[in-house]
C-alpha positions in Angstrom: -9.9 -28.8 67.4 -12.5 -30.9 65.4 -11.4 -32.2 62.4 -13.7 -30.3 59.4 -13.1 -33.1 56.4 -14.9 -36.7 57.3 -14.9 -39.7 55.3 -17.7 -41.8 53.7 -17.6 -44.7 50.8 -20.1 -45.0 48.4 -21.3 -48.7 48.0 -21.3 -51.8 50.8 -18.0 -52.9 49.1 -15.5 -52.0 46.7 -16.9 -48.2 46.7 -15.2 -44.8 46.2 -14.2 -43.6 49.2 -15.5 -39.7 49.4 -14.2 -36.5 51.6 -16.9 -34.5 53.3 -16.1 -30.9 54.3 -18.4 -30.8 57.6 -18.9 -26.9 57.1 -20.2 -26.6 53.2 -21.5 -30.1 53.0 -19.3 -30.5 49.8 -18.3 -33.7 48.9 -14.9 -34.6 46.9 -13.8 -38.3 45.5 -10.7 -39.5 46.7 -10.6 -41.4 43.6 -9.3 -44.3 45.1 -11.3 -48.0 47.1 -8.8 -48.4 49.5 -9.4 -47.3 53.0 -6.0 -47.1 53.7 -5.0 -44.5 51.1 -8.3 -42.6 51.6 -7.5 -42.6 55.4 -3.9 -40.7 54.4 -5.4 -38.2 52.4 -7.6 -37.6 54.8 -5.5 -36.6 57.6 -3.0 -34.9 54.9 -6.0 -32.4 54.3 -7.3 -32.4 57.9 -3.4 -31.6 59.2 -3.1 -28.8 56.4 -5.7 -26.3 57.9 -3.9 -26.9 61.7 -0.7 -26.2 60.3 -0.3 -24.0 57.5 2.6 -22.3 58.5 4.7 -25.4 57.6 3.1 -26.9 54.6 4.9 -25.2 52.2 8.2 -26.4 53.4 6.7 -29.8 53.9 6.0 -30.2 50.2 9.9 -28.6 49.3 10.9 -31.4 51.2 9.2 -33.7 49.4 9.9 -32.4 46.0 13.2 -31.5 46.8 13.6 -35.5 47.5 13.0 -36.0 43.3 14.8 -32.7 41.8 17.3 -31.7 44.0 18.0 -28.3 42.0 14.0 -28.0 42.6 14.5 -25.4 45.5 17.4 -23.1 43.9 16.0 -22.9 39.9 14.8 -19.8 39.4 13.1 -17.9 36.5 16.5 -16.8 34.7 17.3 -20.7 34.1 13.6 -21.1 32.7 14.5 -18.8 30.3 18.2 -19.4 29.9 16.6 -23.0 28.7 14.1 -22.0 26.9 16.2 -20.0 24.6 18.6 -22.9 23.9 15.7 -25.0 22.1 15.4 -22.0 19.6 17.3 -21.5 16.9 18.1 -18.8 13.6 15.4 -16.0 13.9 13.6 -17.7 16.5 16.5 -17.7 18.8 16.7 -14.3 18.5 13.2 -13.1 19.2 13.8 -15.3 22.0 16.4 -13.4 23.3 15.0 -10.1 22.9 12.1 -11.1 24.5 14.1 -12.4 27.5 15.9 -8.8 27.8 12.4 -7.3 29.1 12.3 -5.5 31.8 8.9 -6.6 32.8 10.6 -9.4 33.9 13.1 -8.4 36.4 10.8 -8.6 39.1 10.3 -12.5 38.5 13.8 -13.6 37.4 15.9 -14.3 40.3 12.2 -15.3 41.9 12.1 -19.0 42.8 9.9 -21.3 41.3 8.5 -23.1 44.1 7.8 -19.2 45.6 6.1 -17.5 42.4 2.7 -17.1 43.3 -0.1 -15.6 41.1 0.3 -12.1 42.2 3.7 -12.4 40.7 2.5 -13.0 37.4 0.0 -10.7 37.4 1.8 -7.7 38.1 4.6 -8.7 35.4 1.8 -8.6 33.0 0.5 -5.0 34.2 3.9 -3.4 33.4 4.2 -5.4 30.4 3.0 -5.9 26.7 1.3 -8.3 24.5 4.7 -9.6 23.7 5.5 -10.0 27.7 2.1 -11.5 27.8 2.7 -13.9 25.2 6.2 -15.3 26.4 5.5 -15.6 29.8 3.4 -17.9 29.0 5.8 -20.0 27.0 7.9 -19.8 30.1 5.2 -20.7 31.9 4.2 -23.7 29.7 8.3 -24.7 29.5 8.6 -25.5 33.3 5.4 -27.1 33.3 6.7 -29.2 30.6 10.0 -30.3 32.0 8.6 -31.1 35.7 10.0 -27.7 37.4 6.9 -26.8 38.4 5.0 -28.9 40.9 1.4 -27.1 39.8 0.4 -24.3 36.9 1.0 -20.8 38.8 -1.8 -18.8 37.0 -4.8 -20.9 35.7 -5.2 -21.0 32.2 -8.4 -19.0 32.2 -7.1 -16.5 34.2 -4.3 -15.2 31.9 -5.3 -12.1 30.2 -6.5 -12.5 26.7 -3.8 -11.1 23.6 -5.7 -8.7 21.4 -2.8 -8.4 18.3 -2.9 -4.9 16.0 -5.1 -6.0 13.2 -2.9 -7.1 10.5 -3.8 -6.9 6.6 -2.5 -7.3 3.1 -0.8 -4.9 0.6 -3.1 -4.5 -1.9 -1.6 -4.5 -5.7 -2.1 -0.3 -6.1 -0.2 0.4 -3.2 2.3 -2.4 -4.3 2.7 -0.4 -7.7 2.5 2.8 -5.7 5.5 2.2 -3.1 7.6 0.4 -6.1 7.1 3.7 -8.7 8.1 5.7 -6.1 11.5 3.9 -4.9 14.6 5.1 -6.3 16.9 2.6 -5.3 16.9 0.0 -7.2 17.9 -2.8 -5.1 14.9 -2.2 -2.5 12.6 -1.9 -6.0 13.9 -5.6 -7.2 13.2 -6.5 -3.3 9.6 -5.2 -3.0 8.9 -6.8 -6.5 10.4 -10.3 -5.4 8.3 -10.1 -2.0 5.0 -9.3 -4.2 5.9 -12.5 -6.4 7.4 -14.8 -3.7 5.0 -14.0 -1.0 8.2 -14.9 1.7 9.3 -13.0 4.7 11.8 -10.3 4.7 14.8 -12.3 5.8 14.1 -14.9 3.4 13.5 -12.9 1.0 16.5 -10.2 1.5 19.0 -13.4 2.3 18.1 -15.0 -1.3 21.2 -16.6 -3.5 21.5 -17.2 -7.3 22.1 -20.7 -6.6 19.0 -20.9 -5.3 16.8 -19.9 -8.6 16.6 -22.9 -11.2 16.2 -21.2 -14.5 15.5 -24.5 -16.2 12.6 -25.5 -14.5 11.7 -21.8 -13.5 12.0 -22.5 -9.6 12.6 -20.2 -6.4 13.6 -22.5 -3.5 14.8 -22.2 0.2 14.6 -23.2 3.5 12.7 -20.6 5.8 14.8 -19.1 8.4 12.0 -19.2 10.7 10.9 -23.0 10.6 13.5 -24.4 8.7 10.3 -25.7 6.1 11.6 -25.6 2.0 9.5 -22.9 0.7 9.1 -23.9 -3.6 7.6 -21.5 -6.1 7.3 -21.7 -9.7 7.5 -18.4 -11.0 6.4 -17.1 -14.6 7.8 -14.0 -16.6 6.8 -11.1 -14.4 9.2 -12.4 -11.7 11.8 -13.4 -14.2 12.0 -10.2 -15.7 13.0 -9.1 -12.2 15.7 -11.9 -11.2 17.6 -11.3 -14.5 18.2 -7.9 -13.3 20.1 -9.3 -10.1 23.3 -10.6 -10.0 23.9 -14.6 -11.5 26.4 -14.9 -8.3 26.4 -14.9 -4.2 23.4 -12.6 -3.0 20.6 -11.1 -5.0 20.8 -8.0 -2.6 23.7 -8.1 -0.6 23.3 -4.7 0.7 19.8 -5.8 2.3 21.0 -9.0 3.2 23.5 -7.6 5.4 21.1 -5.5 7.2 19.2 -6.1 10.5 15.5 -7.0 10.2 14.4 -3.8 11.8 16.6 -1.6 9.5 14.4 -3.4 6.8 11.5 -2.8 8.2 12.4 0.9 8.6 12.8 1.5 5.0 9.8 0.0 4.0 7.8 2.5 6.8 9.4 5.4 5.2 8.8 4.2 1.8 5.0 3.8 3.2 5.0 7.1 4.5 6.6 8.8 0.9 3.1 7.6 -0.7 0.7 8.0 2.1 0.1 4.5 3.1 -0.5 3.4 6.5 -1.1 0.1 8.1 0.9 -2.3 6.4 4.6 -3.9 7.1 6.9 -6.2 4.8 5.4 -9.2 6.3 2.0 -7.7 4.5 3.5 -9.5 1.4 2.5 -12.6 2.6 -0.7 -12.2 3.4 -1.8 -10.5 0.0 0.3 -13.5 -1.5 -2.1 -16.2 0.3 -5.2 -13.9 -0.6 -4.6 -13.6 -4.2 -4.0 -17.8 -4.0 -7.0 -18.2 -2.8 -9.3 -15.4 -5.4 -7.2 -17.5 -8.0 -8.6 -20.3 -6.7 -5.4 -22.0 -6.2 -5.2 -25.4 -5.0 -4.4 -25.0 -1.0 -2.0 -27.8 -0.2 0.3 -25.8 -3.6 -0.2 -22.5 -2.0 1.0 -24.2 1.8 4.2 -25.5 0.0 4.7 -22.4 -1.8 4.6 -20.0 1.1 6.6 -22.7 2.9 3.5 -23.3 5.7 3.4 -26.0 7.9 -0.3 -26.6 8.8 -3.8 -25.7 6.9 -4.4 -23.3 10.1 -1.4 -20.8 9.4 -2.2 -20.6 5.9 -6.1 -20.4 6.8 -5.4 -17.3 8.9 -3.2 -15.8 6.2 -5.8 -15.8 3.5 -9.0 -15.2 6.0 -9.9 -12.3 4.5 -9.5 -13.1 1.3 -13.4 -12.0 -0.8 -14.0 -14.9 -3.4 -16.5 -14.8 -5.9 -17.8 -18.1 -6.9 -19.0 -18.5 -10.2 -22.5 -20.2 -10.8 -22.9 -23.9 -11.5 -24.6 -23.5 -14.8 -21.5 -21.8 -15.8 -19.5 -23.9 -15.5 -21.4 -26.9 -16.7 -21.9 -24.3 -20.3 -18.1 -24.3 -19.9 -17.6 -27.8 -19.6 -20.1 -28.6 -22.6 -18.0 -26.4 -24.9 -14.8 -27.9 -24.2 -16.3 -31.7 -24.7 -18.2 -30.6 -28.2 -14.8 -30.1 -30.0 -13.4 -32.8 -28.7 -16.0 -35.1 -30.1 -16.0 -33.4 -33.4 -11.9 -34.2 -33.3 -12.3 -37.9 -33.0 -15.1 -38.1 -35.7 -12.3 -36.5 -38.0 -9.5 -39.0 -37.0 -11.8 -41.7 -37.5 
């Protein structure tokens, strides 16, 4: 059998040595001026197509050599590992996640086996959350060294197309709030208006953790562990001096799941006819309002407790500003400076 890849160096001496597949005419770099090395690689690639059968098990061989818990790791322990770097809420999206079902057919799967195929028909019988942590599995084993070579190409992974998400405007704020009887879920929807946090870190809030004297909300976000700071003024005071001035400010929410939550906000939703808006809809309309107001964006990222300008830019996309025109401004700026003038004359 002729051999199909030949060899060929570009330059007299010192060149790049080339392969040259004899059937397409392509040519590939070797990316390396030794002869040696490019006469290794050659035969590797020659010795490939006349024995196929084996080369698999030639490379476990080899990688087995550096890893030797290469050849038995499976998906489970990708997973198993990846849900150990999580922690609070994260941990337990994590977790969920991992209980799929879409999954089983990949799980006791080794890696060195898992072909495309594999992931693609995980992702049929999945959903955009499958999707979207398979990836991170994915990613994790590439990461630590598990995985000799990426299994699906990044452009081949089908694209994730979330559920458009928006913000609670302020009528059906007032709407869902005059219609709620219990008063604990109306001091909650109020605080989430004001506070802009998520529903854990919102429901889990203590009265140690509101400073009366200088008029300041602050915790640490279950979800990245960032400090979240707001300053709040009398609309949200009003509210806080309602709650109690020990332990939890709703201890009947705080001891609830995330989902039971959730399901008592739908149904309050559903008592007023509104439709297409969750809890976490309080933060966006926070980071819209921020930015109409025209509030400074490095406050508004430390009040909602962001880590980088993208989050809170994707938060607020849709806010609509108006901008005012320059010679308003300027008019406005002439009639604060005229009085000022007119104030030193005086003193002098």
């Amino acid at each position: 059998m002729k051999a199909r890849y030949g060899l060929i160096c570009r330059g007299i001496r010192g060149g790049t040595y080339y392969c040259v597949d004899k059937v397409t005419g392509q040519r590939t770099s070797l990316a390396t001026s030794n002869q040696d090395e490019a006469r290794q690689i050659l035969d590797a690639k020659n010795q490939a197509l006349r024995q196929p059968g084996i080369n698999l098990q030639i490379a476990k061989a080899y990688l087995a050599a550096a890893d030797s818990n290469f050849m038995r790791r499976n998906w489970s322990e990708v997973m198993a590992e990846f849900v150990k770097t999580k922690t609070n809420s994260n941990r337990t999206r994590s977790e969920r996640a991992v209980a799929d079902q879409a999954f089983n057919p990949i799980r006791e799967l080794q890696l060195v086996e898992t072909r495309a195929e594999h992931f693609l028909r995980v992702l049929e019988n999945g959903t955009l959350s499958t999707n979207s942590y398979l990836r991170r599995f994915h990613n994790f084993a590439l990461d630590m060294g598990w995985l000799p070579w990426p299994v699906l190409p990044k452009r081949q992974w089908p694209a994730i197309h979330y559920h458009e998400k928006r913000a609670i405007t302020a009528e059906e704020h007032s709407l869902i709030v005059s219609h709620e009887n219990n008063l604990e879920l109306r001091a909650f929807y109020k605080c989430s208006w004001h506070l802009g946090g998520s529903q854990s870190d919102v429901a889990r809030l203590k009265a140690e953790d509101v400073d009366w004297k200088a008029n300041v909300v602050s915790f640490f976000r279950s979800k990245t562990g960032t400090a979240q700071v707001l300053h709040f003024g009398e609309a949200l005071a009003a509210v806080l001096r309602d709650l109690p001035r020990s332990g939890q400010l709703f201890p009947r929410l705080a001891a609830m799941d995330e989902k039971h939550r959730a399901s008592l906000f739908q149904r309050a939703c559903r008592r007023v006819g509104i439709e297409g808006v969750s809890l976490h809809s309080y933060r966006y309309s926070w980071a819209e309002r921020a930015k109409r107001a025209g509030y400074p964006e490095r406050f508004a990222q430390m009040a909602l407790g962001h880590t980088s300008k993208a989050v809170h830019r994707a938060y607020a996309r849709k806010a609509h500003v108006t901008l005012p025109p320059l010679e308003q401004y300027e008019k406005q700026m002439e009639e604060k400076l005229v009085p000022v003038e007119f104030v030193k004359r005086d003193a002098v």
